[in-house]
Every structure is written in C-alpha cells, then in structure tokens.
C-alpha positions as CSV (number, residue, x, y, z in Angstrom):
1,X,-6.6,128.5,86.6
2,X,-9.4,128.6,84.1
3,X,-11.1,125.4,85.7
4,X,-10.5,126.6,89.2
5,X,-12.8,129.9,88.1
6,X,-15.3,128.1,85.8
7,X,-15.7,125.5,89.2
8,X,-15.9,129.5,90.9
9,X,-18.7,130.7,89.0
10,X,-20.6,127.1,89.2
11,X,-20.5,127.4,93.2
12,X,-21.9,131.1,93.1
13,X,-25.0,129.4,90.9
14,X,-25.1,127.0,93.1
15,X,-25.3,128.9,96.0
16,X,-27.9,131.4,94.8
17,X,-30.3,128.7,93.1
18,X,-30.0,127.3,96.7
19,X,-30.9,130.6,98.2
20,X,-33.7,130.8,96.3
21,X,-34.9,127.3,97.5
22,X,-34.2,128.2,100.8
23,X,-36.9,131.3,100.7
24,X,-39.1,129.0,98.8
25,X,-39.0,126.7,101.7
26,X,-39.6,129.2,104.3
27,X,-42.2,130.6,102.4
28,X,-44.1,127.4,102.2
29,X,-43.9,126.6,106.1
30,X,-44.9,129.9,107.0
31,X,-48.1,129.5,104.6
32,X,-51.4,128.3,106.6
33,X,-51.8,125.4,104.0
34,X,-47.9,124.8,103.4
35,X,-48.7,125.5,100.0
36,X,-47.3,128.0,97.4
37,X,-48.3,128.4,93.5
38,X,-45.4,128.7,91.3
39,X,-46.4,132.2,90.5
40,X,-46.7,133.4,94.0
41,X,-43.3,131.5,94.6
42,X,-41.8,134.0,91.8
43,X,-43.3,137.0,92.7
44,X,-41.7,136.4,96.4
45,X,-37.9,135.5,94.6
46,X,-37.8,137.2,91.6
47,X,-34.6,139.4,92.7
48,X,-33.1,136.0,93.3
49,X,-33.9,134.2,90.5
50,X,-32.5,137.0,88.7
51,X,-29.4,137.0,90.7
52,X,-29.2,132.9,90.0
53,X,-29.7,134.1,86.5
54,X,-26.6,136.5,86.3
55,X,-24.4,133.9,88.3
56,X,-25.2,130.9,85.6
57,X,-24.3,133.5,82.7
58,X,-21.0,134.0,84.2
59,X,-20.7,130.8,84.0
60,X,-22.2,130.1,80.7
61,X,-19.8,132.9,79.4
62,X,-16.6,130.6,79.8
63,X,-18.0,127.7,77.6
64,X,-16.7,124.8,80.0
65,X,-16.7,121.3,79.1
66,X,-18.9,120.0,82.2
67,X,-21.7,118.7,80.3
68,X,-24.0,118.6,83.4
69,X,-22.5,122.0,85.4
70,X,-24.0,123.8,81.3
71,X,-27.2,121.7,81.6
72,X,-27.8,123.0,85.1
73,X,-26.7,126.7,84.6
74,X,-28.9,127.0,81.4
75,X,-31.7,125.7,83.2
76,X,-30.7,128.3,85.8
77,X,-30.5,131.1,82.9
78,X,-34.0,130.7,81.4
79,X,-35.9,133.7,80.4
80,X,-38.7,132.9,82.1
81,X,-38.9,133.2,86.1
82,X,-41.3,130.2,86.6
83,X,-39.4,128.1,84.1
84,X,-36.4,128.3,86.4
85,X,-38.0,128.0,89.8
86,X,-39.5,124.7,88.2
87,X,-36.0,123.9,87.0
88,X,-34.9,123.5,90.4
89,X,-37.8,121.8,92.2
90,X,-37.6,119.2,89.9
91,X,-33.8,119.0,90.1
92,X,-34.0,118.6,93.7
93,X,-37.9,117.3,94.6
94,X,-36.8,116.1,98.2
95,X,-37.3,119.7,100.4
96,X,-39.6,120.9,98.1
97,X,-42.1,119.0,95.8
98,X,-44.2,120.1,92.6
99,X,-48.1,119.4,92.1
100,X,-49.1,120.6,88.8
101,X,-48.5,124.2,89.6
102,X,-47.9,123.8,93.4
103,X,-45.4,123.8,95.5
104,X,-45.7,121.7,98.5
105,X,-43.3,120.0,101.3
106,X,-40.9,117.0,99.9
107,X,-39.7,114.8,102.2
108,X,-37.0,116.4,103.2
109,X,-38.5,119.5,104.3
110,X,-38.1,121.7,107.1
111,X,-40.6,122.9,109.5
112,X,-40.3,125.1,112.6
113,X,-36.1,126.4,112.0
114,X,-35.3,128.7,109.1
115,X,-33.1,127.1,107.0
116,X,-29.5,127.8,106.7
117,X,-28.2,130.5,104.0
118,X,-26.8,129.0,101.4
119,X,-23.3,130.8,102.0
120,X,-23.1,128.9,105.2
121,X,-23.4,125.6,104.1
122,X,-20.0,125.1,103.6
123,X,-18.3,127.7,105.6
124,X,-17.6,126.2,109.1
125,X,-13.9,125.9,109.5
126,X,-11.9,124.4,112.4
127,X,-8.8,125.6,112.2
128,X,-9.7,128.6,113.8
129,X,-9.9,133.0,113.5
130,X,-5.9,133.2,112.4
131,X,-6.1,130.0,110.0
132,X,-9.3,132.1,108.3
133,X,-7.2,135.3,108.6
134,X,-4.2,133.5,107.0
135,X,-6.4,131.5,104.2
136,X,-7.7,135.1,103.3
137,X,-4.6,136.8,103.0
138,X,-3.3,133.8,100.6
139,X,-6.2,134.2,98.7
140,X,-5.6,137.5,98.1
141,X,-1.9,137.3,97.2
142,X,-2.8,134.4,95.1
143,X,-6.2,136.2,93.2
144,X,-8.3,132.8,93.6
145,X,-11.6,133.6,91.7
146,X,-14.7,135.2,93.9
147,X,-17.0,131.9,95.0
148,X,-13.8,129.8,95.2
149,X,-14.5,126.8,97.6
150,X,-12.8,127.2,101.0
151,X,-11.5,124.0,100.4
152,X,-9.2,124.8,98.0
153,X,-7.7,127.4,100.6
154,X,-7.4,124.8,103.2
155,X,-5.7,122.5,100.6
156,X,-3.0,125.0,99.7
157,X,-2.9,125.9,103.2
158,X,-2.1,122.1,103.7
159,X,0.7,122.2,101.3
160,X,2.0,125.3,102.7
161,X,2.3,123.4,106.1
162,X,3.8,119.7,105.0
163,X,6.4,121.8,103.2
164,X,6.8,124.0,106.4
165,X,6.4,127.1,104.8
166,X,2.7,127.8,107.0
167,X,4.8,129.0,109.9
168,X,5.7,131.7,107.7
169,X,3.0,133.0,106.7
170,X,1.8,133.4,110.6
171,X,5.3,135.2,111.4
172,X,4.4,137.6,108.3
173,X,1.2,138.0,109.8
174,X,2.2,139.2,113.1
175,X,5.2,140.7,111.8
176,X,7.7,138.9,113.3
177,X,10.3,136.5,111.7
C-alpha cells in the first residue's frame, strides 16, 4: 500500500506542476507578443507553485526509492518560485520554451483553445455514470490514497468482474440481491 500512495502523492505533483503549465500557457497566448518573463510568469502562479510545492513535500515526506519521481519533486519543492517554474520549462520545453528569462511558445504549444485542466487529462472513463459510482464506492470501502489513478479502480474493478463478484457490488448498489 505504501507504493500505491507514494505513486498517489507523485500524481497530485504531477497534476499541479501541470496546472501551473497550463496557466503559463494561457498566459502566454493571451500576451500581445506571446511572451512572458519568468517573473511575470510567477507573479501570475505563485498560489500554484506553492500548491505544487506542498504536493511534492508530501511526496518527499515518504522517502521512496524512485530515483527520478525525488529528482522531479525536489525540483518541484524549491524555495524559490522562479527556480521551480524554470524547473518545469526545462523539464518539458515542447508547449513552453525558455529564452534566457523568457518564456515563449515551444513547439507544441497551443493557440486559440484553453488548455485542458490538468485533473481532466486522465479522467474520461467509458464504462459509464454507475461504473464511476461503483469505482467510487470501492474506493471508499478500500481507502485508496487521495490522487490515486483511476486506473487502479478500473483494474480492481476488472478483477472484481473476471471473478464475478462486479455484479455484486451493482446489486448492493441498488439494494437488491
């Protein structure tokens, strides 16, 4: 259980530093010059790059093994706001790109549609409203970790079904048997 809430705490760093792209990124296109200084770029996400901060401590806190999941979150847990915004351009340098002290448009960047949140990029699920409903409940009886990976849901879920227990669940659900 201790790697599945280490791997937790890793995704809720990973989803804020990507938030805090994300703004980045909209801040830039919406910019006459599609331009940003880094110290502009911080005074616009501070809050965030505080609350990518807090997430990579929690991480920190439970000394894991993964050599490259403690590089990242210490990078993420730098004291100083610029140092970790230019943490994460680098890291990435496709959407967003660094000049000196500039931030510009990478390759990959977005113009004219605001980029996704970072808490939907991996949230679509197919199986439908009762599969989500069911999936929560488990998670809840089985006190998964906050930031857990749907994934993990749909693979118990999985189990649950190829050892035909899933019906179950739904007749529990409805409150018939």
């Amino acid at each position: 259980m201790e790697d599945l809430e280490a791997g937790a705490r890793l995704w809720l760093a990973r989803d804020a530093a990507l938030k805090l792209l994300d703004t980045v990124e909209s801040r830039i296109a919406h910019a006459s010059a599609e331009r940003l200084t880094l110290a502009d770029a911080v005074a616009v996400v501070g809050e965030q790059v505080e609350a990518l901060r807090i997430a990579a401590d929690a991480f920190l806190r439970m000394a894991h093994e993964d050599v490259d999941a403690n590089d990242f979150c210490r990078a993420c847990a730098a004291a100083e706001p610029v140092a970790v915004l230019r943490s994460l351009v680098q890291r990435d340098g496709r959407v967003v790109a660094l000049f000196g002290n500039v931030l510009r448009p990478g390759a990959a960047f977005r113009r004219g549609t605001a980029p996704a949140a970072a808490g939907e990029l991996d949230s679509e699920d197919t199986a439908g409203e009762a599969m989500e409903e069911v999936g929560a409940q488990v998670a809840r009886e089985i006190g998964w970790p906050e930031g857990m990976s749907f994934r993990v849901q749909n693979l118990y879920l999985l189990k649950l079904e190829l050892l035909g227990e899933l019906h179950m669940r739904f007749a529990a659900q409805d409150g018939s048997t």
